[in-house]
Backbone as a ProteinNet text record, in pm:
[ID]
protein_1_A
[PRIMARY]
XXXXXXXXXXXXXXXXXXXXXXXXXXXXXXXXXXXXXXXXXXXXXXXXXXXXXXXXXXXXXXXXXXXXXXXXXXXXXXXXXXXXXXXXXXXXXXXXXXXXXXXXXXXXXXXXXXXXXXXXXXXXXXXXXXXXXXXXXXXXXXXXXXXXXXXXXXXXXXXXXXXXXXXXXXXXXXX
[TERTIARY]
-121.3	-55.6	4.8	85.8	204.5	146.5	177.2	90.8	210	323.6	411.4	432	516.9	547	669.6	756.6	883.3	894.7	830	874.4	970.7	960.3	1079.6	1083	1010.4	1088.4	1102.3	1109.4	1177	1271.1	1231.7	1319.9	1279.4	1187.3	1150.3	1073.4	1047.3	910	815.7	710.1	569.6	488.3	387.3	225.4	143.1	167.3	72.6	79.1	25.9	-24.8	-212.3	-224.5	-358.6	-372.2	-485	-579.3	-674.9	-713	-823.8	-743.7	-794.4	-784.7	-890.8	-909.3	-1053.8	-1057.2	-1153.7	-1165.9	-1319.6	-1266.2	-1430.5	-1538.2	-1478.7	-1652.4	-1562.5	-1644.2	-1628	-1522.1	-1454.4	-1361.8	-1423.5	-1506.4	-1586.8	-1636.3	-1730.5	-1737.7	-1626.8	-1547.3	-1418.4	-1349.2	-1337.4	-1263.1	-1357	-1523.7	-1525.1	-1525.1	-1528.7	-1512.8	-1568.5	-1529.3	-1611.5	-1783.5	-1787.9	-1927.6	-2003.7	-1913.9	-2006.1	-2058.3	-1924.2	-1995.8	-2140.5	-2103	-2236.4	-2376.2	-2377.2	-2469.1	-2527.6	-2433.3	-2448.6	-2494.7	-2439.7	-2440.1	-2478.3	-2513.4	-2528.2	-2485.3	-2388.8	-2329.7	-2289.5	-2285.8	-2254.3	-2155.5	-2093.3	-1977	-1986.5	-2127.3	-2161.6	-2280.2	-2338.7	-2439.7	-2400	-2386.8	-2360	-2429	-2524.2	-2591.2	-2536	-2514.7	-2457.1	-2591.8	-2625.1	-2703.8	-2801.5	-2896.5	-2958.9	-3014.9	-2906	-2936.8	-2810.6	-2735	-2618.2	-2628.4	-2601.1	-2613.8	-2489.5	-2430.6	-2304.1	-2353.9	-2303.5	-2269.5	-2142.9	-2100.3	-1982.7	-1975.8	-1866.3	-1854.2	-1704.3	-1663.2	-1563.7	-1552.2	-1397.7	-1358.1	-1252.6	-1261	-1162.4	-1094.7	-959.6	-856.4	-749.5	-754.2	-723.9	-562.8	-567.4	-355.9	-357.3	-276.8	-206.8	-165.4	-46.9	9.7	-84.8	-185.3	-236.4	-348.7	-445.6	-543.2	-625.8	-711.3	-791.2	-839.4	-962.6	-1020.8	-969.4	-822.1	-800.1	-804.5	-812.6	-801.8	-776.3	-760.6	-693.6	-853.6	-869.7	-1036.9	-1016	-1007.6	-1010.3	-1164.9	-1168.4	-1315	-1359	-1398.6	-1430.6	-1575.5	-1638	-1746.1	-1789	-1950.2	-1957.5	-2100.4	-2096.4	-2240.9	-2291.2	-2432.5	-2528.6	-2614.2	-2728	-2852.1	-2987.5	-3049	-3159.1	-3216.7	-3266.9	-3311.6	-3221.4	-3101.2	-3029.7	-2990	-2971.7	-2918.6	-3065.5	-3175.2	-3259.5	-3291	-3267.1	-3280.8	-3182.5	-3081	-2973.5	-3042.7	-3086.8	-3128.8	-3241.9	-3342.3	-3471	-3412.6	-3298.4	-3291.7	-3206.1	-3154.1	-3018.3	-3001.5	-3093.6	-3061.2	-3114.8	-3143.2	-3226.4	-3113.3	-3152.5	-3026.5	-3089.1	-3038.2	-3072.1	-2959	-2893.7	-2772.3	-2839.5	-2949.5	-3031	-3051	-3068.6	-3077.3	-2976.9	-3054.5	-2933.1	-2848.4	-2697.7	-2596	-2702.9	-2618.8	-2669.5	-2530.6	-2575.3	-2427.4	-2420.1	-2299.5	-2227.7	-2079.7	-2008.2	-1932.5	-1853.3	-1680.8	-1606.2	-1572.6	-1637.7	-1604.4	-1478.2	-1418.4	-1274.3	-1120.4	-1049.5	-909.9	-851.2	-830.6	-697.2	-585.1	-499.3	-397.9	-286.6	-295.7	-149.4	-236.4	-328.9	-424.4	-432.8	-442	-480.2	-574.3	-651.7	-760.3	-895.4	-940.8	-992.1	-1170	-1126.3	-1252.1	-1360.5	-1451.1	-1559.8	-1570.5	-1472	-1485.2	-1598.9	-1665.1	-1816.6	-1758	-1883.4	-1836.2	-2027.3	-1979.6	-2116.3	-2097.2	-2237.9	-2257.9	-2325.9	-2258.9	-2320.3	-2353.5	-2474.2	-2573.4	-2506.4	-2504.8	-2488.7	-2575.7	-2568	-2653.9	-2633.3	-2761.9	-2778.1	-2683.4	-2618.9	-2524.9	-2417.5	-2373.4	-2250.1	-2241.8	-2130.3	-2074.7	-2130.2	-2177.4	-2170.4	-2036.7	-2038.1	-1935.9	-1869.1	-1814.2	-1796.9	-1659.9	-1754.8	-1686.8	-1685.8	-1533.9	-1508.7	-1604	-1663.3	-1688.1	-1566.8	-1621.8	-1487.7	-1425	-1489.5	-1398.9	-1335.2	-1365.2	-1245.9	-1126.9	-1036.9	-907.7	-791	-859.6	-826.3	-711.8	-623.6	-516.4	-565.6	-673.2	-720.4	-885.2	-906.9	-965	-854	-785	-687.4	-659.6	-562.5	-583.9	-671.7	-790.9	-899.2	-919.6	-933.8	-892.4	-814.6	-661.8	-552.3	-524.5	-524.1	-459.4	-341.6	-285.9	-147.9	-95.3	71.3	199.4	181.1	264.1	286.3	407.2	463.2	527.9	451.1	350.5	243	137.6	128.5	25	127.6	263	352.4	356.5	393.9	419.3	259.3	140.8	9	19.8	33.1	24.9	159.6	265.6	351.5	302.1	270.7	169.7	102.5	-18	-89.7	-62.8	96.7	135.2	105.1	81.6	113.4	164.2	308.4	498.2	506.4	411.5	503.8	509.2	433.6	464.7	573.9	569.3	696	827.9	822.5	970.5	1004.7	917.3	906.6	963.9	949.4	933.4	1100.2
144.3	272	307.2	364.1	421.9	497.3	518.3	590.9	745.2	698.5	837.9	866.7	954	980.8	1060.8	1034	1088.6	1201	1325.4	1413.2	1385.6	1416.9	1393.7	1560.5	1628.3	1796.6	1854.5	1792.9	1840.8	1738.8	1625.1	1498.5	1452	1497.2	1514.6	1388	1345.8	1198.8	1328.7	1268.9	1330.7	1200.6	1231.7	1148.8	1148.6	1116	1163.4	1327.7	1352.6	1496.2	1527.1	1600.4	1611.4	1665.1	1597.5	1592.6	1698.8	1769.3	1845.6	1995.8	2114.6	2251.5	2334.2	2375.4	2483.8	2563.2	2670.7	2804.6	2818.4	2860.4	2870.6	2936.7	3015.5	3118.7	3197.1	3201.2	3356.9	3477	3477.2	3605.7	3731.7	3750.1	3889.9	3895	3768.9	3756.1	3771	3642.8	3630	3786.9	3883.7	3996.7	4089.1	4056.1	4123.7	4128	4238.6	4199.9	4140.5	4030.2	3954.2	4030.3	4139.6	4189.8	4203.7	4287.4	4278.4	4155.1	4025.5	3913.6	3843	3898.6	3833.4	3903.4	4042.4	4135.2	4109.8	4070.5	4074.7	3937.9	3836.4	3700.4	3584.9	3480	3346.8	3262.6	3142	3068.1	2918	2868.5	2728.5	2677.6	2514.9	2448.4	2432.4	2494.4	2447	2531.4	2679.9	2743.4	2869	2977.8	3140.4	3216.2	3310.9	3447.5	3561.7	3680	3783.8	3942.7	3956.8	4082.7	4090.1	3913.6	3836.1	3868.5	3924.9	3945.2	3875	3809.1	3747.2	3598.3	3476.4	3340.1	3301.3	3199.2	3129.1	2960.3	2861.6	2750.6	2684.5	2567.8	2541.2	2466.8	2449.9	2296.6	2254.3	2163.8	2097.5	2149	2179.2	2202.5	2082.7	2005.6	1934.3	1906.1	1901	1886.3	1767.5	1702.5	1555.6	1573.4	1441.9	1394.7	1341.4	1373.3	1277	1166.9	1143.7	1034.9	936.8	985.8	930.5	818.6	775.6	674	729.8	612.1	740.3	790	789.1	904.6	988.9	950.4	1043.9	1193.3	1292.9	1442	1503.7	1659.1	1709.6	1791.1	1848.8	1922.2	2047.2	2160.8	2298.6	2280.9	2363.9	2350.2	2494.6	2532.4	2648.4	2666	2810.6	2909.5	2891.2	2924.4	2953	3019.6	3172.5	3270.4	3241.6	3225.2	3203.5	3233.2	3256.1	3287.6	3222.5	3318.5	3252.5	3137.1	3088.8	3013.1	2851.7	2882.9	2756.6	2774.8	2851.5	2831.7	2759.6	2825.3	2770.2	2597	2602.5	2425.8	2322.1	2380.7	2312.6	2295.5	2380.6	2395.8	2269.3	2295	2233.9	2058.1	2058.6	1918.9	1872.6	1893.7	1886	1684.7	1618	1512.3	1364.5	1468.6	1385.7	1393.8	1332.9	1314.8	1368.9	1468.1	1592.7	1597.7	1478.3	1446.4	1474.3	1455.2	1457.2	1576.9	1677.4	1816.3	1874.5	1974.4	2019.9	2123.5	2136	2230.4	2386.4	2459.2	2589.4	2651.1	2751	2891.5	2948.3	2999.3	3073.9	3102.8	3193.2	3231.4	3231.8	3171.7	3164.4	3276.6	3270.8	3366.4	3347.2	3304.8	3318.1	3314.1	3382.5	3402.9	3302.4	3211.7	3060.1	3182.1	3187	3244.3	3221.4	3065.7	3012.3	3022.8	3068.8	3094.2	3205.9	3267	3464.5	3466.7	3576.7	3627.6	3504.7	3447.4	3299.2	3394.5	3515.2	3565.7	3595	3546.1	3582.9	3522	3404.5	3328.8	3237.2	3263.6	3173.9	3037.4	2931.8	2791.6	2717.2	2598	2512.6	2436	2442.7	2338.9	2189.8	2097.3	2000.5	1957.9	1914	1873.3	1709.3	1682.3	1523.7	1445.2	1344.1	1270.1	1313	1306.6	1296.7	1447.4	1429.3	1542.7	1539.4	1518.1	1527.7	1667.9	1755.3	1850.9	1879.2	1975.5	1944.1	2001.3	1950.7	1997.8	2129.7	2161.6	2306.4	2293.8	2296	2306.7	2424.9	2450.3	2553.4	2560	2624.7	2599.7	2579.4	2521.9	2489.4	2582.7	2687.7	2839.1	2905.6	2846.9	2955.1	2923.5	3016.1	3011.2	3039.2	3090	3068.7	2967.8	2968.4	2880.7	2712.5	2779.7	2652.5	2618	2623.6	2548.2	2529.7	2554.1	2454.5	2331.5	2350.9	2224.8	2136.1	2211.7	2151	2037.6	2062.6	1967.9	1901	1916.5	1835.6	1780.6	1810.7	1746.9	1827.1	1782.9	1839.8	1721.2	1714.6	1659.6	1681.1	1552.6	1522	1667.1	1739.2	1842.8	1981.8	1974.9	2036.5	2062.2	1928.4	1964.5	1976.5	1937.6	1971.1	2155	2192.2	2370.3	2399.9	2378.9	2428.2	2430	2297.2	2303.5	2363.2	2405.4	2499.6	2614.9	2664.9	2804.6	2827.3	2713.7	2756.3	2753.2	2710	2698.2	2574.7	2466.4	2291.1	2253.9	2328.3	2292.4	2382.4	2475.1	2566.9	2518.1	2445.4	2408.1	2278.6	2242.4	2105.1	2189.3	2318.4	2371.8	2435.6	2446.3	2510.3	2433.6	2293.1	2214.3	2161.3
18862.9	18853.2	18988.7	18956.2	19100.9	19172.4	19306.6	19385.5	19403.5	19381.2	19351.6	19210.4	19157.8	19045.7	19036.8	18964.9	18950.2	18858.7	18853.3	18772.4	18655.2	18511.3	18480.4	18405.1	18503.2	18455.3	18560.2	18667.3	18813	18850.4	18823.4	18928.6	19038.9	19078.5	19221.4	19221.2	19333.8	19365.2	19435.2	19400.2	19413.6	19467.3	19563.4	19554.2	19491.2	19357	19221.3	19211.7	19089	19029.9	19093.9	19104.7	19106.7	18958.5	18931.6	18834	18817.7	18895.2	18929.1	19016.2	18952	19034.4	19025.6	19124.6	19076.5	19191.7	19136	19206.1	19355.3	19437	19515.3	19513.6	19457.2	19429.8	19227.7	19213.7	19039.7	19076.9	19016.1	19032.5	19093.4	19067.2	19102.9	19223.9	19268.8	19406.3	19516.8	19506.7	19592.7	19587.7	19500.3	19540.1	19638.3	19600.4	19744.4	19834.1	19997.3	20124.6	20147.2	20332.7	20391.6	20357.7	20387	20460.1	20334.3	20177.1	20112.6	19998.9	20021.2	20035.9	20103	20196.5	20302.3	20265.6	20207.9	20184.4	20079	19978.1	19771.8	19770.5	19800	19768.6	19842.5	19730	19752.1	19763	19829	19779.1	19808.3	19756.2	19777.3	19718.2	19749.3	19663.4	19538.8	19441.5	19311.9	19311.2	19356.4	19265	19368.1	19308.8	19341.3	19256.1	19359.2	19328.7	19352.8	19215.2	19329	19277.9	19354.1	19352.7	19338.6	19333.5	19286.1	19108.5	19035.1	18927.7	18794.4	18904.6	18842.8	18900.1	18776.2	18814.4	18745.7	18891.3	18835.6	18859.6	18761.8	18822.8	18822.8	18936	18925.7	18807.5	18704.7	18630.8	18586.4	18523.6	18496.5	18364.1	18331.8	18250.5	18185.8	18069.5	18115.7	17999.1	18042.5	17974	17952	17820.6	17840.1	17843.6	17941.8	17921.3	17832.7	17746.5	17636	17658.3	17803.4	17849.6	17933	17953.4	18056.5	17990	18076.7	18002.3	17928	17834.8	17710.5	17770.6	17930.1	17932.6	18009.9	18066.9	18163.7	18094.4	18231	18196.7	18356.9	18305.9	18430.8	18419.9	18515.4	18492.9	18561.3	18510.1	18609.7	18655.1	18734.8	18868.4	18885.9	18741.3	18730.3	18744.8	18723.7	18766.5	18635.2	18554.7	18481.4	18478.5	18446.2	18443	18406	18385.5	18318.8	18330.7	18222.3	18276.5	18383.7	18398.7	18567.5	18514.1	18393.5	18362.2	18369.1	18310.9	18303.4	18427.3	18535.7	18670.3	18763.7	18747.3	18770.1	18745.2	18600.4	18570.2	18674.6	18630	18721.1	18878.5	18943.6	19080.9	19102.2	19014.9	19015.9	18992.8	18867.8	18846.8	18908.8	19006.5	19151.7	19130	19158.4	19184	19074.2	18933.2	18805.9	18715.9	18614.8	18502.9	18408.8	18347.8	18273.9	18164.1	18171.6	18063.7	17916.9	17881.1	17723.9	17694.7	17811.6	17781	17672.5	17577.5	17479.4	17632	17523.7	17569.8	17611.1	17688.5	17768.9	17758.5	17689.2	17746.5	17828.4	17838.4	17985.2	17905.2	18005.3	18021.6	18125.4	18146.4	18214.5	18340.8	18449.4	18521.8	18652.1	18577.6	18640.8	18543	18585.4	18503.9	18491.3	18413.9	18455.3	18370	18469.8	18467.3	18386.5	18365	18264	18135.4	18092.3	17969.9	17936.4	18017	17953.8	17917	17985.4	17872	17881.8	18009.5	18006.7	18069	18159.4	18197.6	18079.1	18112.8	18002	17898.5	17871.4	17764	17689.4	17646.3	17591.4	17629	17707	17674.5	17679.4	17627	17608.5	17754.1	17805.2	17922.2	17893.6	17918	17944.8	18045.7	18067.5	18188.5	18190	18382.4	18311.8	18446	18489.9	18565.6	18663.2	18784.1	18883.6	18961.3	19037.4	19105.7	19068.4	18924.4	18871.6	18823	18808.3	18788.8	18623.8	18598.4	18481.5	18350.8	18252.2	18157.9	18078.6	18100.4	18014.7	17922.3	17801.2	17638.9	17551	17527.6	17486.2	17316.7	17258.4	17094.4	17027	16927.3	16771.3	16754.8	16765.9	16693.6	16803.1	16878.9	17015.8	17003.5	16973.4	16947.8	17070.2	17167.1	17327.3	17327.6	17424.1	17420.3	17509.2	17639.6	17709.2	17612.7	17528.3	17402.5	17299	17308.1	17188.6	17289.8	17426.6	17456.3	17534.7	17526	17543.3	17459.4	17304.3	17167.5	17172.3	17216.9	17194.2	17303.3	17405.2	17535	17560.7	17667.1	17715.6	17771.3	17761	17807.4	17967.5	17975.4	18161.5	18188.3	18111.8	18128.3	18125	18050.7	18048.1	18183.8	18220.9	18370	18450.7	18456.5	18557.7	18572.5	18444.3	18465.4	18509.9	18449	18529.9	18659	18705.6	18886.8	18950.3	18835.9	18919.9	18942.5	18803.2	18749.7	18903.7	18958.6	18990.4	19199.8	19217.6	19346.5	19395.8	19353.4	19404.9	19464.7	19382.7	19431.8	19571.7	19594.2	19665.2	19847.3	19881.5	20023.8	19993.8	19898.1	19907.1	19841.1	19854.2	19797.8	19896.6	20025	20187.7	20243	20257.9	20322.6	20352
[MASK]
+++++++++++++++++++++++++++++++++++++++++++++++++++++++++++++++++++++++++++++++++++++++++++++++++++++++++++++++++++++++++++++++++++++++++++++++++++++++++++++++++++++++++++++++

């Protein structure tokens, strides 16, 4: 596979697409100040406390390319609430494979913006080996637009407008 890529809904040559976008802390955190960050919260690259009565973990959301290889996918690098218990498990089982564990709920605590309406969205967690990220699946019945193509996948024109959506393009349209 090419190490550039030629847009064919810009034209442009690129160094690949990234595959992967995600958020650093839960919507709710990140809006507050430095100080009452530092005061309210916990946080790390993959587990956030806020008030110690609120539990987030990081996980993968992921969304397959159509064009791409069967398993490829693009993965948002989202937040997901949950309760102390499944945030707890996660903590305790940091470096075991906990992949057999049934699914754990949560809810999406961040906006994906080219989705609408994505805060608070119910999703199933999957646990997976060792210090891997774990999974977040929308249910069958979510009619949400990023669970439809959660199901179906999206077009190489498709992750192109996301990573415009989400500012990709915007230092190489500076430049």
């Amino acid at each position: 596979m090419s190490s550039t890529y030629t847009c064919a809904h810009c034209g442009q040559e690129h160094d690949g697409l990234p595959t992967d976008w995600g958020f650093k802390l839960p919507d709710e955190v990140h809006a507050l100040s430095y100080p009452e960050r530092y005061a309210r919260t916990r946080h790390c690259a993959d587990l956030c406390t806020l008030d110690e009565s609120r539990w987030f973990i990081r996980a993968l959301l992921p969304i397959p390319l159509q064009e791409g290889e069967p398993d490829e996918v693009f993965n948002w690098g989202v937040w997901i609430e949950v309760d102390k218990a499944t945030h707890d498990l996660y903590v305790t089982s940091w470096e075991e494979d906990i992949a057999d564990r049934p699914r754990a709920s949560g809810q999406i605590a961040n906006d994906l913006k080219v989705y609408g309406g994505t805060l608070g969205l119910p999703v199933e967690i999957e646990f997976r080996s060792g210090t891997e990220r774990p999974l977040a699946w929308c249910p069958v019945d979510t009619v949400n637009a990023v669970a439809l193509e959660q199901r179906g996948g999206i077009s190489s024109r498709r992750h192109h407008d996301i990573l415009t959506a989400v500012g990709y393009f915007d230092d190489e349209v500076a430049a």
